[in-house]
N, C-alpha and C positions, 0 to 999 in steps of 0.2 A: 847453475849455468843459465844467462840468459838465452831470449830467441836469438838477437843479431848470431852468438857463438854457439846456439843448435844448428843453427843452419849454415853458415860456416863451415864447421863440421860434416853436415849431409855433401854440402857441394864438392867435397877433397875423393868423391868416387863416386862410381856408375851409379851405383844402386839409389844412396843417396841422393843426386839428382835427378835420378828418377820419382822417388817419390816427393821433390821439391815440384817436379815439373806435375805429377799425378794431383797433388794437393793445388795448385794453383790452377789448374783445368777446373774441379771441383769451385774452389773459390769466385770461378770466373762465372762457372753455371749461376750459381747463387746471385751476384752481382747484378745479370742479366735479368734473372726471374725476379728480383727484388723490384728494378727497375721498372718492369715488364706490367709488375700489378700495378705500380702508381700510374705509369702510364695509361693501363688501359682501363680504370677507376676501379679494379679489386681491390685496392686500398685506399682509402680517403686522403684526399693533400686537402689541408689546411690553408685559409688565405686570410691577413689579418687589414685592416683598413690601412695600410701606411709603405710608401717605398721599402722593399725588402734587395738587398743586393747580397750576393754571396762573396766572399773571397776566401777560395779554398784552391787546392791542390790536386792534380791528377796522381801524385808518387806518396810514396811515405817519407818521413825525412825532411831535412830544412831547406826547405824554399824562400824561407825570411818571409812567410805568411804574418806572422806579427808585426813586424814592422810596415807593411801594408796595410793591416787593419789598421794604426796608429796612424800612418801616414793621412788615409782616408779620414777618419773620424777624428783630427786634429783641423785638417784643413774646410771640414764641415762647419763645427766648434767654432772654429773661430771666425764665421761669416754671421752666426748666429743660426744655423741650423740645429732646429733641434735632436739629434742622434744618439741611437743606442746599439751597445754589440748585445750578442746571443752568442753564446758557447755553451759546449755539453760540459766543459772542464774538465777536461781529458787527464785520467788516473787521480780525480782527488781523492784525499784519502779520508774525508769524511762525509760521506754521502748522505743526503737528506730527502723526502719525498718531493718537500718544496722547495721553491726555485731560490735560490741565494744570490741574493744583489748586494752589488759592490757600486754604492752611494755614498759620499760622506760620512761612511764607517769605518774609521782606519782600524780599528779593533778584531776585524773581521782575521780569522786565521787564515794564512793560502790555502790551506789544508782541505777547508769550507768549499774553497771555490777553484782551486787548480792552478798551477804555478801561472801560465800566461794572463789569464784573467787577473790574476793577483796582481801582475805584475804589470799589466796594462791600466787598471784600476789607479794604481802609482801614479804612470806616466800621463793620467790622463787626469787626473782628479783637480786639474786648476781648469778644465773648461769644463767642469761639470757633465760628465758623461756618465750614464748609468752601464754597468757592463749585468747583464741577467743570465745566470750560469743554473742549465739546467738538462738532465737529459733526453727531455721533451722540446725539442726547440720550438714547435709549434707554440705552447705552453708559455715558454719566457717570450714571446715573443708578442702574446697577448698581453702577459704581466706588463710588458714594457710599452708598451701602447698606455695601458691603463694608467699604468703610474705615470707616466711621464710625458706621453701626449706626444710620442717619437713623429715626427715624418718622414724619419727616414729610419732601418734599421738593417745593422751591419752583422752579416751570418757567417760568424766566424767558423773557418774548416768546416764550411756543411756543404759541398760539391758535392759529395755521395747521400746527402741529408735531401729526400723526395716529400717527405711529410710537409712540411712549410713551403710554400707557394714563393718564388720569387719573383722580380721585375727582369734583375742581368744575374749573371757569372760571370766574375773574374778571376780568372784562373794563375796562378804562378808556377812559372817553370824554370825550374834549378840550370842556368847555362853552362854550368860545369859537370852534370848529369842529369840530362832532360828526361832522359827513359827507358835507364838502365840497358838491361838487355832486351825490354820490351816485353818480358813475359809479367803476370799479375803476381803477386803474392802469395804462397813465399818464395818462390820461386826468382821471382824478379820485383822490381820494387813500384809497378804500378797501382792502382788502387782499383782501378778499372779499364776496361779495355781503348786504347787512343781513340775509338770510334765517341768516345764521348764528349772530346773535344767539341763535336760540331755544338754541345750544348754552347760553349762559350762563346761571351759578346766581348769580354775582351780579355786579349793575353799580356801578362808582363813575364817577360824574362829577367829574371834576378841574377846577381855576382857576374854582371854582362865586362867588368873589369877581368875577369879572372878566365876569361874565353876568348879568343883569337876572332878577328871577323870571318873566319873564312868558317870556324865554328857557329857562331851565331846567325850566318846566312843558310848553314846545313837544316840548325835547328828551324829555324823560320822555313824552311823549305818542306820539313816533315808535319809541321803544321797544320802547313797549306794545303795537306793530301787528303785531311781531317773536317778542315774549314778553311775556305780558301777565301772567306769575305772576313776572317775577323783581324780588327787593326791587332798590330804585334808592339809593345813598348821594350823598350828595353831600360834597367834601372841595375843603378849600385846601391850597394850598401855601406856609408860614406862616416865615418867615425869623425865623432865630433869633439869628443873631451873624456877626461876620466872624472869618478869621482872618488876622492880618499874615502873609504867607509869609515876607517878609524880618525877622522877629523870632520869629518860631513863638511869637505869641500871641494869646488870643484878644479880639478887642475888641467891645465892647457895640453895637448897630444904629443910638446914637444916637451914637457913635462916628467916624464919618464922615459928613461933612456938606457941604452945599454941591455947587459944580460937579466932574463925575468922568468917567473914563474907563472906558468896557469894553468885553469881546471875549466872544463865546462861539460856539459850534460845536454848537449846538443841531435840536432838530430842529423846536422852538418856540421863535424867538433873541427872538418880541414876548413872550411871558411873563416872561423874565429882566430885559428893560428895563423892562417896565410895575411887574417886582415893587422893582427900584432907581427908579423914580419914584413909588411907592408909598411908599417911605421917603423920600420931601420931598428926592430927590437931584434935581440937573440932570445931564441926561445930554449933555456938552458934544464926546464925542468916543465914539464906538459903532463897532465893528467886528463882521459877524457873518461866519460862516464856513461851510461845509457840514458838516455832522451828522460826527462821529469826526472831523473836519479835525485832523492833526496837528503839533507848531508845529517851526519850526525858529529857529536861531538870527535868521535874517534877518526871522522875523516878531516875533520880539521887538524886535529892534530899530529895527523900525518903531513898534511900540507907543511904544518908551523914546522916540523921537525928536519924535513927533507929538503926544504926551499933554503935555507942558513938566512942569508944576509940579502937575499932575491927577494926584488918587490913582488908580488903576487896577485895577479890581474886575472875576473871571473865576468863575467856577466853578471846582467840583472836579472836576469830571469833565476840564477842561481843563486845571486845573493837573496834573493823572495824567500830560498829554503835553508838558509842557516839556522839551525838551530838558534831559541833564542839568547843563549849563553857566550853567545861569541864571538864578544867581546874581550871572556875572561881568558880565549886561547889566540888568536889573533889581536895583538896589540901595535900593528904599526906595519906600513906601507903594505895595505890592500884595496886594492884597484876595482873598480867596474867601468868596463870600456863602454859611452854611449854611441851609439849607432842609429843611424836613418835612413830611409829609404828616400834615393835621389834618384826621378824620372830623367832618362838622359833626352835630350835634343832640347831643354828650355822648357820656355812660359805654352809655345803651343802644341807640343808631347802630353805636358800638365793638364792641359784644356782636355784633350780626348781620353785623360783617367776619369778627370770630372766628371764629363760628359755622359760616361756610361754611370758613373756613378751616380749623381742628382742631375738630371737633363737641363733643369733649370737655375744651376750653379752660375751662368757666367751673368746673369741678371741681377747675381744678388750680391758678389763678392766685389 
């Protein structure tokens, strides 16, 4: 049984929520005093010579924080800035002391370095970006200086990460569940208490398609209570193409059509289906899995067996963990939906991501 279905579980009675709420009070202590030492230097923060930006999350769960860092560090990329991410690589499953870079090494297993890195490493590797995956981020974040002479570098999911010095925060907030019921972990799906908003310089609100304005003004309103100076974006996540795995090509969104099958391992698995029912798909056969869930032979071939004659449509992030045999089980119409992160209000919305991002972005692009 995973956590999401322990806890589940606890919350169907009193007691049970009692001890979700007892554990999250605990959780919260911990949060504070953790913060509490960096704050007041009983524990050392780290500062490296080079722009350091965070973009991370106050909840648990999919905010579409990768497509953010992507967004960011594509549109650096290709001014000529020279940029690097830093991740812990959350759940990989071959852990090393030293820090593992994803450079011009397509050999490298995801395994090494953690499905999103893996997977941002892909999406990134024609502008040349180094991604340095380590659970010292202070550490990779020297490494990436060194090798690579960053001036600028992107701290992927490190908001609750105090050891590494930053410049900004930019924070992402899920517009279809900004913050739960508001209590911390496990209890509720904060990560930290809203009082720590005020760290951030600036906010994007994500899946702002999938929320009502009168929702989106509420949320901006709860914000404001937090930090009531910082600019608020608002962005979709805007599907661009499929790619056939079994042909390595790429096909247009009007492409496939009709009734379909899919799987993902999400940390928001209703985003993915609402964004393939958005595209006029029926969604006739849906699998969702827990957050990094990684596939084996036997789960493909439950997919091959149960989908019939359904084209079957996954992400990238989960096509990063196929096994590498499957090929020999999946032969024919499988899907990966691409996706981007699109700032809404235009070219001067875009300016004030920049903005907090590199200050001196609009001199150089």
């Amino acid at each position: 049984m995973d956590l999401v279905k322990i806890k589940d579980t606890l919350a169907k009675n009193v007691v049970g929520r009692g001890a979700l709420w007892t554990a999250s009070k605990l959780y919260e202590a911990g949060v504070k005093f953790n913060h509490s030492c960096y704050k007041n230097g009983w524990k050392p923060v780290k500062s490296v010579n080079s722009r350091v930006v965070c973009i991370g999350n106050i909840t648990a769960g999919g905010t579409g924080k990768t497509t953010a860092v992507l967004l960011a560090a594509t549109t650096l990329a290709k001014a000529g800035v020279r940029v690097a991410i830093v991740s812990r690589g959350y759940k990989r499953r071959q852990k090393t002391n030293e820090p593992v870079i994803l450079f011009d090494n397509p050999d490298t297993d995801w395994r090494a370095a953690g499905d999103e890195p893996f997977m941002m490493s892909r999406v990134l590797s024609k502008y040349k970006v180094p991604i340095v995956i380590s659970p010292n981020r202070a550490e990779a974040a020297t490494e990436a200086l060194r090798r690579f002479k960053s001036q600028i570098i992107l701290l992927d999911d490190g908001f609750q990460h105090h050891r590494l010095n930053r410049d900004a925060n930019i924070v992402l907030v899920d517009a279809q569940n900004p913050f739960g019921n508001k209590q911390l972990l496990p209890y509720g799906i904060l990560r930290e208490p809203l009082t720590a908003l005020s760290r951030a310089n600036l906010i994007v609100l994500t899946h702002c398609d999938q929320a009502t304005e009168r929702d989106l003004e509420n949320i901006k309103d709860q914000i404001r209570e937090y930090n009531d100076e910082v600019p608020i974006l608002e962005s979709i996540h805007a599907p661009e193409y499929y790619v056939n795995l079994c042909t390595a090509t790429q096909v247009p969104l009007d492409g496939v059509t009709g009734p379909v099958a899919c799987f993902c391992a999400l940390g928001n698995p209703e985003t993915f289906e609402n964004t393939l029912a958005g595209l006029g798909l029926e969604l006739r056969q849906k699998w969702r899995f827990p957050d990094h869930q990684y596939y084996t032979r036997e789960h493909l071939q439950s997919f091959e067996d149960m989908r019939g004659e359904l084209p079957l449509i996954t992400t990238f992030k989960d096509f990063v963990k196929f096994p590498d045999n499957w090929r020999d089980i999946l032969k024919k119409d499988v899907y990966v939906l691409s996706v981007n992160l699109q700032i809404r209000g235009g070219e001067s919305e875009m300016d004030k991501f920049m903005d907090v991002l590199y200050p001196n972005f609009a001199k150089i692009k």
